[in-house]
N, C-alpha and C positions, 0 to 999 in steps of 0.2 A: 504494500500500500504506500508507502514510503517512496518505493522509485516512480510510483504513480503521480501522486503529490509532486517531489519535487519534478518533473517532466511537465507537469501543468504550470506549477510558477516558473518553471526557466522557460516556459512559453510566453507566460504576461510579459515577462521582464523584457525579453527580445521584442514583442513588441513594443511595448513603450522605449523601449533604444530605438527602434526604429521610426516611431514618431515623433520623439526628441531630437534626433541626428537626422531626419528627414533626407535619405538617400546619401547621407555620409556612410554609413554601414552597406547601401548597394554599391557602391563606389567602391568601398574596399573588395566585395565578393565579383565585381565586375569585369575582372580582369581574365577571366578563364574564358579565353575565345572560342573554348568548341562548346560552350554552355551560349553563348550570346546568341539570342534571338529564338535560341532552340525550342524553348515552351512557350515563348509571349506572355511573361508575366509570372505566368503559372507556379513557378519555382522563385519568387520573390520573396520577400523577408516577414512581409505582412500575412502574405500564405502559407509560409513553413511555421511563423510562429501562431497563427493560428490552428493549423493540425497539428502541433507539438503538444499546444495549451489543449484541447480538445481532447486528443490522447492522452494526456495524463489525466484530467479531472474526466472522465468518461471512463477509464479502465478502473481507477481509482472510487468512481460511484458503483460500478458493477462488483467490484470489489469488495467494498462494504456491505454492502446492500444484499447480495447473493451471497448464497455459500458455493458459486462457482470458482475455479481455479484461476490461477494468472495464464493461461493461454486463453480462455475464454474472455476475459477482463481483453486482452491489447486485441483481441479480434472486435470487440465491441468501439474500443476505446480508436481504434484505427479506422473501424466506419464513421464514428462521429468527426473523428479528425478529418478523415475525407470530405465530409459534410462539411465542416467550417471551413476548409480550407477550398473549397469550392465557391461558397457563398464570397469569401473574401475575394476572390480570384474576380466574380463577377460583378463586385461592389466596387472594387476598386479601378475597373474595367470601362463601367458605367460612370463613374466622377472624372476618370481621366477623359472620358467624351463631350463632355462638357465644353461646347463652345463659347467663347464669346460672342457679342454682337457686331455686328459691321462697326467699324472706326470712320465716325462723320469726315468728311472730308470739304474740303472750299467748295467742291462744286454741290454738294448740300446747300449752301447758300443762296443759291438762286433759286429766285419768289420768294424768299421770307421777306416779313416787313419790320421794321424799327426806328428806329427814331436815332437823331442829329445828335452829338452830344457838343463838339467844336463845328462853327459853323463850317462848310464847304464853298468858298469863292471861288470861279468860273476858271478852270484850265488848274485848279490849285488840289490840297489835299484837305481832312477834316475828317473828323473821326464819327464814328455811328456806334451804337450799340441794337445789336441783332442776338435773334435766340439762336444757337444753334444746339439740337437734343435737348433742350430743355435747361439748357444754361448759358447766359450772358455772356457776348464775346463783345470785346470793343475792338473794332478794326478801321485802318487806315482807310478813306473813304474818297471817291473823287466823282463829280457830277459834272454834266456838258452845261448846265445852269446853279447860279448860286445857290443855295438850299439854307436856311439859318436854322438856329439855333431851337431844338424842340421840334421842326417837323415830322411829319414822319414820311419814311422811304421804303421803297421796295428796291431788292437787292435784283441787277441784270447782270452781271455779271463779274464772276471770280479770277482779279488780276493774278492776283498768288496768294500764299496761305496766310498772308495779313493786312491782304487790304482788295477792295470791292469798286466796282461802279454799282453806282446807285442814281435813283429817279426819283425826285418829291409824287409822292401821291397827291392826285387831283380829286379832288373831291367836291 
């Protein structure tokens, strides 16, 4: 019961090393090239010490709990480790899929509207504040007509990633 027990907490512990060193611990086991890419995950550290941990506190409850022997205990204790070590394999499979969302870009900016913040004189520069995703960009601003201070503009077109043409809205 003993080797049981400790095989489950040398299982917690290597996880939690592995989520405190966060792929410092794959880095060091990284280096055996004919292991690399061979499982896709499968043989990671969050895997192994989940059927470790599994394996020992599952042969170690069959253990206690039955009056069967320790061959029966690590066949038990080895399906449930397979079982967690599976669930993690595809938990951790599914978060690393996790994408982000597209990265707004300048040309996002055309059609939004905002408003003046430095006025803009004819042939010159002057700053706007526009939404872009849902958060305040002030950029470099230039119109074919003056535009003052407080109007509001609609964005035609993106010079480069910090400054616009713009139009006063007519209203």
């Amino acid at each position: 019961m003993t080797l049981f027990l400790g095989l489950g907490i040398a299982g917690i512990v290597l996880l939690l090393l592995t989520l405190v060193f966060d792929g410092v611990l794959e880095g060091l086991f990284g280096g055996a090239g004919f292991l690399d890419g061979l499982f896709d995950g499968l043989l990671s550290l969050p895997v192994i010490a989940g059927f470790v941990s599994m394996l020992g506190f599952g042969g170690a409850l069959v253990l206690g709990t039955t009056g069967l022997g320790a061959g029966p205990a690590t066949a038990v204790g080895a399906g449930a480790g397979a079982g967690a070590g599976w669930l993690t394999w595809r938990l951790s499979r599914a978060l690393m899929r996790d994408e982000p969302s597209a990265t707004p870009r300048g040309a996002d900016l055309v059609g939004s509207s905002g408003s003046v913040v430095t006025p803009i004189p004819v042939g010159g520069y002057g700053e706007v504040l526009v939404h872009l995703a849902g958060q305040p960009v002030k950029l470099a601003a230039k119109s074919p007509e003056a535009v003052a201070r407080g109007a509001e503009i609609w964005v035609e077109e993106s010079l480069s990633p910090t400054s616009v043409t713009v139009r006063p809205v007519q209203r």
